[in-house]
VOGU-925780 format. One record per atom (N, C-alpha, C, O): x, y, z. Coordinates in steps of 0.05 Angstrom, whole numbers, plus 5000, padded with zeros to 4 digits. Layout:
# VOGU-925780
XYZ/...
This chain:
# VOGU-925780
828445055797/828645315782/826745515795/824345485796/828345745806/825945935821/824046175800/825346335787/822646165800/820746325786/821446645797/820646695820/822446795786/822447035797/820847235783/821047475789/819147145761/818047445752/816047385740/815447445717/814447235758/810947205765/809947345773/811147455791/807347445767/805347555782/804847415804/804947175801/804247555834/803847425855/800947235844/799447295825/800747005863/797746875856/795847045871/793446985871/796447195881/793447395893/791647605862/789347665857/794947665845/793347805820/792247655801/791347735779/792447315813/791147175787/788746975793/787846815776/787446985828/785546915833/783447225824/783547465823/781746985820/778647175806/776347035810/775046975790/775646975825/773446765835/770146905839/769246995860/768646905812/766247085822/763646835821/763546675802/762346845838/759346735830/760546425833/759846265816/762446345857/763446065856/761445995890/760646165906/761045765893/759145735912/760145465925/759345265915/761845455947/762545255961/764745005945/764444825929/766545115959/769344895946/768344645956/766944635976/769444375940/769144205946/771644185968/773944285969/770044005984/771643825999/773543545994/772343345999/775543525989/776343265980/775343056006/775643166028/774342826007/773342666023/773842356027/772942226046/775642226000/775341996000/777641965976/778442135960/778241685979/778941635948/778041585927/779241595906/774941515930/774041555906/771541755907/769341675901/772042035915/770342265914/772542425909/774842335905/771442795910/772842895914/771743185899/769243205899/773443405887/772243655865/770243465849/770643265836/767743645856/764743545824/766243585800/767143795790/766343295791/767543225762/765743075756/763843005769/766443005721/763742925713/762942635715/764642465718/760642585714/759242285718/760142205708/760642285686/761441895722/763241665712/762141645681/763841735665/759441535666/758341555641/760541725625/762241645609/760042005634/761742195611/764542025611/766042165597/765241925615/768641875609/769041445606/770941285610/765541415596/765541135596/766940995557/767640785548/766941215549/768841155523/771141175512/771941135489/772541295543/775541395550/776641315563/778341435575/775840965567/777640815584/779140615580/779640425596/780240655551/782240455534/784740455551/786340635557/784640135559/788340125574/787740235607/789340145624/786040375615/784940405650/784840235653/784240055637/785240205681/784839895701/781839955715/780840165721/781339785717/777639745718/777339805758/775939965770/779039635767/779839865799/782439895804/784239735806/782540155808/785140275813/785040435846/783140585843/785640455866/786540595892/789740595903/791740455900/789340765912/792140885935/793340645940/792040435942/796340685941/798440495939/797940185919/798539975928/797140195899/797140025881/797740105858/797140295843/800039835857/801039865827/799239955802/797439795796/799540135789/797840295763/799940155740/802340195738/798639995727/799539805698/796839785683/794839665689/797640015655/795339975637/794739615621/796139425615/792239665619/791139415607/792339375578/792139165566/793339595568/794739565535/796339785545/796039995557/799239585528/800839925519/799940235514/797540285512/800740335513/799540635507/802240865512/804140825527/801741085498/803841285497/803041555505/800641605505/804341705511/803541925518/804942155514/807042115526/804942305508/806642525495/807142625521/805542615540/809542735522/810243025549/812443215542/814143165524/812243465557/813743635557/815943635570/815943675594/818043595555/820543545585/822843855586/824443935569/822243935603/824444165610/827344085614/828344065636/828944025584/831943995589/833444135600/833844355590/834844035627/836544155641/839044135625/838943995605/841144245629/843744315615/845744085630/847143925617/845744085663/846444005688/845943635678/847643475687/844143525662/844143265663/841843235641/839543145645/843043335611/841143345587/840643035580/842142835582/837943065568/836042805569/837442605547/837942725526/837942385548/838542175539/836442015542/835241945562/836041925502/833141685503/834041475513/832241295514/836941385526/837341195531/837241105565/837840895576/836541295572/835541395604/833741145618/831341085612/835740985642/834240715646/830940885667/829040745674/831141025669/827941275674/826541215660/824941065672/825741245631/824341195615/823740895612/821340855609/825440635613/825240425606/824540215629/824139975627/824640435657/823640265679/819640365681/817540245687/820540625675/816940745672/815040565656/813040475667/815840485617/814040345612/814740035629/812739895631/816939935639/816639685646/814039635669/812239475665/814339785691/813139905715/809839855709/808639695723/808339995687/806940145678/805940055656/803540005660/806639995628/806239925610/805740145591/804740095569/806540415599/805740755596/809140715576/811240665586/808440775543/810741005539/810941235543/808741345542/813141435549/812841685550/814741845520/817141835513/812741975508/814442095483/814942425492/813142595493/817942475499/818242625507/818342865488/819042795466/817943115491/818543345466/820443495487/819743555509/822543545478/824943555488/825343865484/825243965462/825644025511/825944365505/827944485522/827744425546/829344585516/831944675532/831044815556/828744885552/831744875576/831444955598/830945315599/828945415609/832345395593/832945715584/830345855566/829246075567/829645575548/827045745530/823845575537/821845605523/824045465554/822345245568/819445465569/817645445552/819545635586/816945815586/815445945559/813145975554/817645985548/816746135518/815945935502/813645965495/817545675490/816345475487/813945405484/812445395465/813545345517/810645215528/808645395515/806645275509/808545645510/805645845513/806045755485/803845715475/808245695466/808445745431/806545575422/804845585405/807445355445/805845035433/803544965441/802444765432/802145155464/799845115473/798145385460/795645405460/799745545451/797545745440/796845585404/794645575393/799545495394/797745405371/797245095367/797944965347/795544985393/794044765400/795844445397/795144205396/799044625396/801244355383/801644265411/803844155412/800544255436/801744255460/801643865472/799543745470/803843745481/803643485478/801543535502/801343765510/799943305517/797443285530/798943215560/797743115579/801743285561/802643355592/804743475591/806743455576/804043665613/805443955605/807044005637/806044185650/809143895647/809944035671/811444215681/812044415668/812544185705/814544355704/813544645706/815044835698/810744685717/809044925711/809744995739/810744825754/809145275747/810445505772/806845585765/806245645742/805045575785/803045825796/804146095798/806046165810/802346265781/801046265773/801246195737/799046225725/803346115723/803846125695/801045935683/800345985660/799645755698/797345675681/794645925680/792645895666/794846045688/792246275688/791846395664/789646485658/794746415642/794246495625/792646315597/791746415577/792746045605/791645905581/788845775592/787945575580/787545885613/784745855623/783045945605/781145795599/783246205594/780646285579/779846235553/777646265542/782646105542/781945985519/780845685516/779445605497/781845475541/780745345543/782945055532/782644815529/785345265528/787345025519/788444795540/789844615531/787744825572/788144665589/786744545600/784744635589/786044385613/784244315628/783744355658/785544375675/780644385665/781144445696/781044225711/778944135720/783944095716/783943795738/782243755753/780643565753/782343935767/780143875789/777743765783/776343645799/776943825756/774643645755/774843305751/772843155750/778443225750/778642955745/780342865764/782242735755/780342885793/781942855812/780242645825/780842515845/777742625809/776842355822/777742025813/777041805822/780342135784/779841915776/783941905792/785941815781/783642005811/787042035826/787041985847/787342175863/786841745858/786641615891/788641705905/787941755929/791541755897/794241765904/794542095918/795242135941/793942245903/793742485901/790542625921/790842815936/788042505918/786942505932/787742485968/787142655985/789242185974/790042055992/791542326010/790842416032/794042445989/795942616010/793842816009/793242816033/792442966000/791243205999/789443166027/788843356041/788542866035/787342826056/788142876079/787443026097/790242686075/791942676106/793342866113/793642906137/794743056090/796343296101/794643426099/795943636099/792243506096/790343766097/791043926080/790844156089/792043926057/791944036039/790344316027/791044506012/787544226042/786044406016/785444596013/784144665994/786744816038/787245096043/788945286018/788545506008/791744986011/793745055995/791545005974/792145185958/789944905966/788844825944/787245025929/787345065905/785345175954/784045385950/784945565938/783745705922/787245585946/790045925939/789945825906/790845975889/789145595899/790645625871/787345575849/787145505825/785445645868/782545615840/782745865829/783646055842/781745865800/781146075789/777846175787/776446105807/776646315767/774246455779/771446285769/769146375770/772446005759/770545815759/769445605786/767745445792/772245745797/772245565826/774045345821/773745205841/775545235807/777144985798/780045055788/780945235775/780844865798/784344935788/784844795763/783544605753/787044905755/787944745724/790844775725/792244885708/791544675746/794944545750/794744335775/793644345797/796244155763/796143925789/798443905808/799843705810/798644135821/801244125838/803043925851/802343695845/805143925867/806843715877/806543815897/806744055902/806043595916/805543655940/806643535967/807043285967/807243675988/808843646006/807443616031/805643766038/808443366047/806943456068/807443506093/806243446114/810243686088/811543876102/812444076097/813444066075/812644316109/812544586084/816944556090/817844526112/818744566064/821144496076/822544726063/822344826041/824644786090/825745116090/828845046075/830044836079/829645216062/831145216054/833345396059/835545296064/833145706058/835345816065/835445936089/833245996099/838445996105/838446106133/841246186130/842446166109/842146276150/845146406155/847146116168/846645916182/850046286149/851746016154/854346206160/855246396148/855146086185/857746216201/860446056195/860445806190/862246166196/865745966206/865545946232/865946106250/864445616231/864745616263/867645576274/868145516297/869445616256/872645526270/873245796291/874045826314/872046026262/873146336270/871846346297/873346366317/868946346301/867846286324/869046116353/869246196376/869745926343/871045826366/873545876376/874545776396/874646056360/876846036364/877846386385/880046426394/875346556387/874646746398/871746766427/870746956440/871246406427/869946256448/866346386437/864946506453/865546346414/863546546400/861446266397/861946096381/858746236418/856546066403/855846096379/855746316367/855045866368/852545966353/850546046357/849045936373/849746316341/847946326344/844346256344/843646196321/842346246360/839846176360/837646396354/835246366348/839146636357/836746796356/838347076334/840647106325/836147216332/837647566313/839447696339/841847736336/838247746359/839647846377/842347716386/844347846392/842247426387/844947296387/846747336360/849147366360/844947336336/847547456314/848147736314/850447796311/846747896316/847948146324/850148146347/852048296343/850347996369/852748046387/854847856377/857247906379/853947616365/856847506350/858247686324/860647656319/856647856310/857647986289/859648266300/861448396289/858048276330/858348526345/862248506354/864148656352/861848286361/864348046377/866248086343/868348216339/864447926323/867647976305/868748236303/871048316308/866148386292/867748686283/869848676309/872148686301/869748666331/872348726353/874448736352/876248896357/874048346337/876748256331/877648336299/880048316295/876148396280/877048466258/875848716243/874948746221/876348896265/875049176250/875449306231/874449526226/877049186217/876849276178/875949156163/876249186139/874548966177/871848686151/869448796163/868648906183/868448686137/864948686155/864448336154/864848166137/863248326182/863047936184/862047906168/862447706154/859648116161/857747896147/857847946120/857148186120/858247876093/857047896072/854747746057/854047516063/853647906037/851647736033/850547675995/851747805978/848947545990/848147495957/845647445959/843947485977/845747285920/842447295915/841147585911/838747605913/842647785905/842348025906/841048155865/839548335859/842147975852/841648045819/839947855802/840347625797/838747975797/835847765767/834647745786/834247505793/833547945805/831247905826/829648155827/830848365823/827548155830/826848525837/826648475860/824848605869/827848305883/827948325918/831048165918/831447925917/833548455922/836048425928/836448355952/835348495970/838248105961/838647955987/836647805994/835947776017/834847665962/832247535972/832547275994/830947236013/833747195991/834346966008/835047116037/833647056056/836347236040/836147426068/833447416078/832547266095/832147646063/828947736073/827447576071/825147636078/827847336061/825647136058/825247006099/823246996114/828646936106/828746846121/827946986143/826046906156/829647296153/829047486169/826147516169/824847476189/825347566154/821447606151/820447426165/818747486182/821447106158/820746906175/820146946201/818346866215/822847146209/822247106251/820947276260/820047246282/820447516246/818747786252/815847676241/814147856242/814847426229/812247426215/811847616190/809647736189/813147656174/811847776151/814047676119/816447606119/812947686104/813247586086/814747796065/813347956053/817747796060/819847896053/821647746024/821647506019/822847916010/825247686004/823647585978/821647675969/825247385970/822547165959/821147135967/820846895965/819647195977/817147045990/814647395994/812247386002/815747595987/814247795993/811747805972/812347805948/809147805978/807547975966/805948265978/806848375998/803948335967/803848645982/801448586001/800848726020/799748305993/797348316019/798348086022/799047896007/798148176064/798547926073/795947906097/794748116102/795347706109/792447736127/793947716158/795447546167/792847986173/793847926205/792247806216/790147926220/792647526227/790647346239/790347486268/788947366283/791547706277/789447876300/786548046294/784248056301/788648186274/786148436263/784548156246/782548146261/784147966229/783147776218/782547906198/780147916192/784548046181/784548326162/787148256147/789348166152/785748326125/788148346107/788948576113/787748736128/792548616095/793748866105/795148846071/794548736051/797449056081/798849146066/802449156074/803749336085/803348896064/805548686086/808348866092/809948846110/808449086067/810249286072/810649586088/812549746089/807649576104/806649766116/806049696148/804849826165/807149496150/806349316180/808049376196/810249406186/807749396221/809749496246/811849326249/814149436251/811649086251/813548846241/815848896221/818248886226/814548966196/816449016177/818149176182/820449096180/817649426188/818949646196/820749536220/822849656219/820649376239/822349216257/823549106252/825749126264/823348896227/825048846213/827548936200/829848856203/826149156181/828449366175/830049546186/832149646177/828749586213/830149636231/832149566239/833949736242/832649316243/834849086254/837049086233/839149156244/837349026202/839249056182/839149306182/841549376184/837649506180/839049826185/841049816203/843149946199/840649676227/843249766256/844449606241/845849746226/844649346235/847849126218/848949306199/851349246194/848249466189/849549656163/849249906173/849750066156/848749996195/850550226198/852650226219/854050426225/852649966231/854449916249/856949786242/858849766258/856849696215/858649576198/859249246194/861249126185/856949166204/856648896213/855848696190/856248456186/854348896173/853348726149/854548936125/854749176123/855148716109/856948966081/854549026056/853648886038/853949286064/852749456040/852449366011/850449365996/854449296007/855149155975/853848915974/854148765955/852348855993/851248595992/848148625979/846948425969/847348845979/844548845960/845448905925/843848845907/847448985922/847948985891/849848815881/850048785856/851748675901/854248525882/853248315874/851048235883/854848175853/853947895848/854747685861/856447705879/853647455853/853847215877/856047155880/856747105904/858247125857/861446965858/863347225870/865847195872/862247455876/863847785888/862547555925/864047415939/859847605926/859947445955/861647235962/863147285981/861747085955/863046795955/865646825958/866946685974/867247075938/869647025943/870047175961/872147075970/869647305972/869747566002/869647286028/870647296051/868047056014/867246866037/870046746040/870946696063/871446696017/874146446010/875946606015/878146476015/876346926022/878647086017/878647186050/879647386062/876946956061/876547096091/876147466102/877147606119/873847486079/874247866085/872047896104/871548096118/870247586103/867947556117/867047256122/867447046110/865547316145/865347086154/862346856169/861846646180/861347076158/858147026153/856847046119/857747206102/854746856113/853246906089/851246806085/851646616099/848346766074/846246676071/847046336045/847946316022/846246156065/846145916052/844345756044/842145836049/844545576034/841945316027/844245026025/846545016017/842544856035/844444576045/847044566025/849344566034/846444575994/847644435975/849944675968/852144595960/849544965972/851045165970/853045015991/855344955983/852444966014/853844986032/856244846043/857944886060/855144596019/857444316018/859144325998/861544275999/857944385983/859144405950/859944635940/860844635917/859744855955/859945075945/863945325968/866245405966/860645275992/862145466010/864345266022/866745336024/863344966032/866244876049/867144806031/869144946028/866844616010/868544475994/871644615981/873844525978/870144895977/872545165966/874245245992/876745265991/873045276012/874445366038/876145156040/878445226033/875944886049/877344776047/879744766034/881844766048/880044746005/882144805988/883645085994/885945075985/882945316006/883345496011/884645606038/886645756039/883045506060/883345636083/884545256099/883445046092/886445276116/886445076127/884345156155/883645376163/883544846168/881944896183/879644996176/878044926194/878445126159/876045216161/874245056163/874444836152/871645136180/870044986182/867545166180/868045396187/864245116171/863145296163/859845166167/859344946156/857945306182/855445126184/853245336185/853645566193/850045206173/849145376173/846845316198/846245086204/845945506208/844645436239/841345466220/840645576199/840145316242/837045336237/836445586241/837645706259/834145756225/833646006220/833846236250/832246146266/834746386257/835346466283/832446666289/831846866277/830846526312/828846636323/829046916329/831047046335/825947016325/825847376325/822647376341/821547196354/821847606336/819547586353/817147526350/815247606363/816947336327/814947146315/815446906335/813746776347/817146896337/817846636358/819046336334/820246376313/818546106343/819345886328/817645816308/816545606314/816745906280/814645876266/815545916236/817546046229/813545786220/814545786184/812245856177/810145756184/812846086157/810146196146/810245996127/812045876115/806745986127/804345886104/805145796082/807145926077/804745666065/804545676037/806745496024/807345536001/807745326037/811445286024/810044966017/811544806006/807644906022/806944606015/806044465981/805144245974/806744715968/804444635936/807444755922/808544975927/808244525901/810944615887/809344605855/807144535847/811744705843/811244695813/809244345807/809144135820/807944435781/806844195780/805344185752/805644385738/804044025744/802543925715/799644105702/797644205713/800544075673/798144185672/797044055647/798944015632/794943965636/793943765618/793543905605/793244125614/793143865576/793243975548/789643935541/789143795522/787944025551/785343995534/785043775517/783043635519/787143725497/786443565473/786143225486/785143025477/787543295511/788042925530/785642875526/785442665513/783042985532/780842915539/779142795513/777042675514/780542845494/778842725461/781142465462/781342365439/782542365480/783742165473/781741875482/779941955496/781541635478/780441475488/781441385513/779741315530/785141375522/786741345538/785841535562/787041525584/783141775557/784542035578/783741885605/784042045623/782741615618/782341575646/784841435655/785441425678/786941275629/788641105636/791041295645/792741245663/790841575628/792041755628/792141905655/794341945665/790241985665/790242085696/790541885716/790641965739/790541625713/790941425732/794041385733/795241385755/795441365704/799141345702/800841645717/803141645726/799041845717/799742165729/799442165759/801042255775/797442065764/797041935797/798341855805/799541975823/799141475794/801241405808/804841505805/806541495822/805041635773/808541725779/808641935792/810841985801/806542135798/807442305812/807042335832/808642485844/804542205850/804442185875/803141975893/801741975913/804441765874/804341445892/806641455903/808041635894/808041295927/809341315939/812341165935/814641195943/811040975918/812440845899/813640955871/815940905863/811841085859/812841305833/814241445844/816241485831/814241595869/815541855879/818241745884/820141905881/818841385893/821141375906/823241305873/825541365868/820441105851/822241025825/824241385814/826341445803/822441505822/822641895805/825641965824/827542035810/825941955842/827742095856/830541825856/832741895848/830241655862/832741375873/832641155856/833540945865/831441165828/831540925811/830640695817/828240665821/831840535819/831040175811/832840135833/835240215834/831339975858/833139895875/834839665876/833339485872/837139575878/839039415874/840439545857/842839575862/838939675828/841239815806/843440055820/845840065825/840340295822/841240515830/842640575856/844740705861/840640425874/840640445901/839740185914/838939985903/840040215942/839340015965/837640235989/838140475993/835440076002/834640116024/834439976046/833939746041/834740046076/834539826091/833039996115/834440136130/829639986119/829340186142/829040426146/828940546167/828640536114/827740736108/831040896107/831541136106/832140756107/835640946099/836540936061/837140706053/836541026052/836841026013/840941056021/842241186038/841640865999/843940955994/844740885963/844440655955/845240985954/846541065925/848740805924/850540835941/848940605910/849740395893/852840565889/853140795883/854940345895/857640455896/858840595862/859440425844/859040745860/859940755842/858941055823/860041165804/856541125838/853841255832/853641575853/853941625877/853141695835/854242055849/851642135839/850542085817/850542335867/848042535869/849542755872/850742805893/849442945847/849543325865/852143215867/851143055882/854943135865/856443165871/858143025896/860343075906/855542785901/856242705924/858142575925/858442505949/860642445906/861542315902/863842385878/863642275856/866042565885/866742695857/867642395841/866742295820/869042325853/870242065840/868841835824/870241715807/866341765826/863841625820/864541645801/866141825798/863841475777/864441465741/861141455737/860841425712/858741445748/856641435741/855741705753/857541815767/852541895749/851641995758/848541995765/847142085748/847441915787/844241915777/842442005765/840541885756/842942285765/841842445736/842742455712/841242455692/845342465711/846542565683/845842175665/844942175642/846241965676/847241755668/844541515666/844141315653/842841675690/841341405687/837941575685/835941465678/838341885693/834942015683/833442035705/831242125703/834641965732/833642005750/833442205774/835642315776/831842305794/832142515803/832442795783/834242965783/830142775769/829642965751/827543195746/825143165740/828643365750/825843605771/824543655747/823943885743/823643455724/820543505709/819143285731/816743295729/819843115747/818442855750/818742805784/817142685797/821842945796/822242915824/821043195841/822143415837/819643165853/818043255872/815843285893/814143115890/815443425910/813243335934/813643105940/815443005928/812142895961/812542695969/812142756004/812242976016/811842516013/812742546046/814942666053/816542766037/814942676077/817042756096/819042566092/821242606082/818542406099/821042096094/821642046067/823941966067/820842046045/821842086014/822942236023/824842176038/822042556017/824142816016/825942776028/828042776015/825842716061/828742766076/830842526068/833042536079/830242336052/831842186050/834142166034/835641976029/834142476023/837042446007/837842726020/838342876001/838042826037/839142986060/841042916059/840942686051/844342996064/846343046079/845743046107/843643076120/847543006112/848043026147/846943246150/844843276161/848543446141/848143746155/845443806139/843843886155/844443796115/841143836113/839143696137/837643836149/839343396143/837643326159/837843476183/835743516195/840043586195/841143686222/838843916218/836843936231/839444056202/837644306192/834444346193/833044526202/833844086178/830844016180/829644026189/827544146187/831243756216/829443726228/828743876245/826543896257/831644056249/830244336269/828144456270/826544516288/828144516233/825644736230/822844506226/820644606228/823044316222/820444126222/820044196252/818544386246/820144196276/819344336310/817044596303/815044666315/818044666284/817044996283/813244966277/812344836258/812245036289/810345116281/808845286254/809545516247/807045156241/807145166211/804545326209/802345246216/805245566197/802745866201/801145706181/801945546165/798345806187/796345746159/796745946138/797746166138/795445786119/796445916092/793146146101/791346096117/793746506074/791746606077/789346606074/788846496053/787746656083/785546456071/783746606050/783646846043/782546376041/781446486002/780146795997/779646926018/779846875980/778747165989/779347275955/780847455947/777547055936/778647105902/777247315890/774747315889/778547475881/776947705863/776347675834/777747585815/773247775837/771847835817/773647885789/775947955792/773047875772/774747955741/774248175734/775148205712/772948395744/773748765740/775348795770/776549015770/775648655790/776648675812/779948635812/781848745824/779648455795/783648365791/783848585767/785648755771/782348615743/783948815736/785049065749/787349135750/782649195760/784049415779/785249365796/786049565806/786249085810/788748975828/790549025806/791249255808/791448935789/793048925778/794849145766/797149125758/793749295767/794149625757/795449815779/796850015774/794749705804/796449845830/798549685841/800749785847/797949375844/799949195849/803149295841/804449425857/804049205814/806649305817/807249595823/808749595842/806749815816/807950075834/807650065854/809750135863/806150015875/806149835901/809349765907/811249865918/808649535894/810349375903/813249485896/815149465913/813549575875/816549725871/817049985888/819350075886/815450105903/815550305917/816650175938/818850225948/814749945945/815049835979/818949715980/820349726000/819949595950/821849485954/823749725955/825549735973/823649835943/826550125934/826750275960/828850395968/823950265976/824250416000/825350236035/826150336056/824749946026/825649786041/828749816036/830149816057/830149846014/832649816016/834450116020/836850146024/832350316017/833450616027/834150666047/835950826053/832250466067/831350576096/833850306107/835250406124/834350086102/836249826102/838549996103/839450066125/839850076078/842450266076/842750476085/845150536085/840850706097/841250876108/841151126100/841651336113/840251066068/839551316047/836251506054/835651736047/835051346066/833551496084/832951436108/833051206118/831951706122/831951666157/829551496165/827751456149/829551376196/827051186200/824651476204/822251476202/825651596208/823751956210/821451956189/819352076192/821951836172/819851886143/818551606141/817951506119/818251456166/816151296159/813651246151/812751056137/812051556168/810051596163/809651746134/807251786129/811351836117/811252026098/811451786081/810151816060/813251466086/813251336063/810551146054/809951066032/809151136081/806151096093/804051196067/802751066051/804451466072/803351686062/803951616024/802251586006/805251606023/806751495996/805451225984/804451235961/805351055993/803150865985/801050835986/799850635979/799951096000/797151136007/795951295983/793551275980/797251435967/797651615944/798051345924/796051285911/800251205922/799750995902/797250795908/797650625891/795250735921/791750575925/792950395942/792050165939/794550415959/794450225977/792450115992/792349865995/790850236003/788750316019/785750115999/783949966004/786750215978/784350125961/783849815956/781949665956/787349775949/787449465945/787849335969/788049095966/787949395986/787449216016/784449226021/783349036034/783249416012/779449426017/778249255997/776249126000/779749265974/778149105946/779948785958/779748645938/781048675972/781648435986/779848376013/778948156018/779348596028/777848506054/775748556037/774448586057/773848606015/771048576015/771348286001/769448146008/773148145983/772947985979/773247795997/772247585990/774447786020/774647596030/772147686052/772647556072/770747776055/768147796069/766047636055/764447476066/766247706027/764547626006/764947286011/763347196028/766147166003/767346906007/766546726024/765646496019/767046866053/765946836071/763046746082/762246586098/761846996061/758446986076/758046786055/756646606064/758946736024/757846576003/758346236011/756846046007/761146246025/760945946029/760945916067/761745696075/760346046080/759346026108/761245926117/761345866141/
């Protein structure tokens, strides 16, 4: 589920008078949490030693309340062999409080503002815990990540703690336990008919400049379409996000989904202002020529997604922005029934003058946030030890995603295959079972982060093909910490969005052609008048500050 109408996490770091992040260092060190003593009467049902890759089975039964975000796609059944392999596994019940998907956010704040909140809360998007910090209704994990070997372990080996930094608040400590990846993994890029292509002797393309001359090449042959159409355009305040997320990719700057307004140029070693950068403007440059040359269709920043799709099936076009599962299930599966011959693929992201590279930040996914009240339980160490291992033991991660092997699935070699009979996503229309809907598994309150080899292992062909391309790419560092003071984010906060709605309305003026590239400097000038200037200075003193405080 994508979060689209968050505050960036730059307006919800506030970090004043914080003095040297911990280092995670070990599995049994890690964030200053409190002396083993404090939590020597809270270890009913903990295992007396617990570390990385070992089975976590409490010493007594025990229950635990959680928040489960019901999907519609595969609604929760208590009879879910998920639940009955967890306490077998474990000896952990889980008492689920069951919330529809649609009212999941509103929910959560109802039940945690009037202290009814069960004591695991997931399914949380950064920044949405910032708001229940000051009252004190959450807890700040980090002070109990010593009692999380599992979670410690990847934070080690993938280097994590850059991503970790981005998410303390102004005590210096986080209070969401993210999912974590330890590969940042791309999801959307452009997907062509390679039939139409071949059939006019047309590569695929590798780079922007190569899709501009293949789009160049169709219009030739079909100068009353535009090749390309596009979506993802509505319930967004960044129309064609999935576009600009990707394009931003090859120029280096951060667009699309993925835009916020400071980004840091590791030349100048300066924060900036990501809609004001020479890059960007290069960017926009490039879809300005696709749309006034007729190459990319206009209607693609306002139509809706199923107006794209069918322009895709009605052959009016023959380019569109994809993601693996769109692309199987969506775009060929329909073509097929539709178009004979069609054939349709989406190429690894097409290089620009960033070169082969994935911006920062794609390694820390939605993730947990503990209810304060856990900690008055006697269970709260058995409790962060059972959270350890289902969510990021290697073994929890594989029970969360592929079930019970022999039932669900088989492995041989690190290859997973799905038990005959048994359908993922569709993989299988015919299947009379489903692994989510039927058995509770592969369920995004519980499936996420993990290795490289977990994750890629329920790839399609054409996702792994994809992957592994962009796994080559070189992986930007995330920005580095630079948290403002708490009179500092308020006055961030106050320029931030007009900012940012200026920067987008005028990205798509100058895109369509409603204004000239002539008024760059006047649109410059324009956000310089809305504090641009200000809030890039109240970011570089903080990140100076930061700097000299933790050396």
């Amino acid at each position: 589920m994508k979060n689209t109408g968050q505050l960036s996490r730059r307006q919800m770091l506030a970090a004043a008078g914080f003095i040297g992040l911990a280092t995670l260092t070990g599995c049994g060190s890690g964030d200053d949490g409190p002396d083993a003593k404090d939590l020597s009467k809270k270890r009913n049902g903990a295992m007396k030693e617990y570390r990385a890759g070992q089975q976590f089975k409490a010493a007594r039964p025990l229950s635990f309340s959680l928040l489960h975000n019901n999907n519609p796609v595969y609604p929760m059944k208590n009879g879910w062999l998920f639940w009955k392999e967890v306490t077998k596994r474990t000896g952990i019940t889980l008492e689920p409080v069951d919330v529809p998907l649609a009212d999941y956010e509103k929910k959560r704040s109802v039940l945690i503002g009037a202290g009814d909140a069960p004591f695991l809360i997931p399914k949380t998007y950064h920044p949405s815990e910032v708001a229940f910090v000051s009252s004190g209704a959450i807890l700040p994990v980090s002070d109990y990540v010593h009692l999380m070997p599992n979670f410690q372990d990847k934070v080690n080996r993938w280097r994590l703690e850059p991503e970790l930094d981005s998410i303390r608040q102004s005590d210096g400590k986080y209070y969401l336990l993210p999912g974590l990846h330890e590969k940042a993994k791309s999801t959307y890029s452009l997907s062509l008919r390679t039939d139409v292509l071949d059939k006019h002797g047309l590569p695929l393309p590798t780079s922007w400049d190569e899709v501009y001359d293949v789009l160049k090449a169709l219009k030739a042959e079909y100068p009353d379409k535009y090749p390309w159409t596009d979506r993802w355009s509505t319930n967004t305040p960044f129309p064609c996000g999935a576009l600009f997320s990707y394009l931003g990719q090859a120029y280096g700057v951060r667009a699309g989904w993925t835009y916020d307004n400071i980004s840091f140029d590791t030349e100048s070693r300066q924060f900036v202002f990501t809609a004001a950068q020479d890059r960007y403007r290069q960017m926009i440059e490039y879809l300005r020529k696709l749309v006034a040359e007729k190459l990319l269709d206009p209607e693609s920043f306002t139509q809706q997604d199923d107006q794209a799709v069918q322009k895709l099936l009605a052959e009016k076009s023959y380019a569109i922005s994809a993601n693996p599962q769109e692309l199987v299930q969506n775009y060929r599966y329909n073509l097929h029934k539709q178009v004979k011959g069609a054939q349709i693929e989406m190429v690894p992201v097409p290089l620009g003058p960033a070169g082969p590279v994935l911006i920062g930040g794609a390694r820390l996914e939605n993730g947990i946030m503990i209810s304060s009240k856990a900690l008055e339980s006697d269970s709260f160490v058995a409790m962060m030890q059972f959270v350890d291992w289902l969510w990021y033991s290697e073994e929890g991660q594989k029970l969360c995603k592929w079930g019970v092997q022999g039932v669900t699935y088989t492995e041989s070699g690190g290859t997973y295959e799905l038990r005959p009979g048994i359908s993922l996503m569709g993989s299988d229309p015919d299947a009379p079972k489903d692994l989510q809907k039927d058995y509770g598994f592969f369920n995004g309150v519980f499936a996420y982060g993990g290795s490289w080899a977990l994750v890629s292992s329920h790839f399609s062909p054409d996702e792994k093909k994809f992957q592994d391309a962009m796994a080559q790419r070189e992986q930007l560092p995330v920005d580095p910490a630079h948290p403002l003071r708490s009179m500092e984010q308020e006055q961030a906060t106050l320029w931030e969005t007009p900012l940012k709605d200026h920067a987008i309305q005028n990205t798509l003026k100058f895109v369509l052609g409603k204004r000239p590239m002539s008024d760059w400097d006047t649109y410059l000038a324009e956000l310089k008048a809305k504090n641009m200037d200000r809030l890039v200075d109240l970011h570089n003193k903080a990140y100076e500050r930061f700097k000299k405080e933790n050396g």
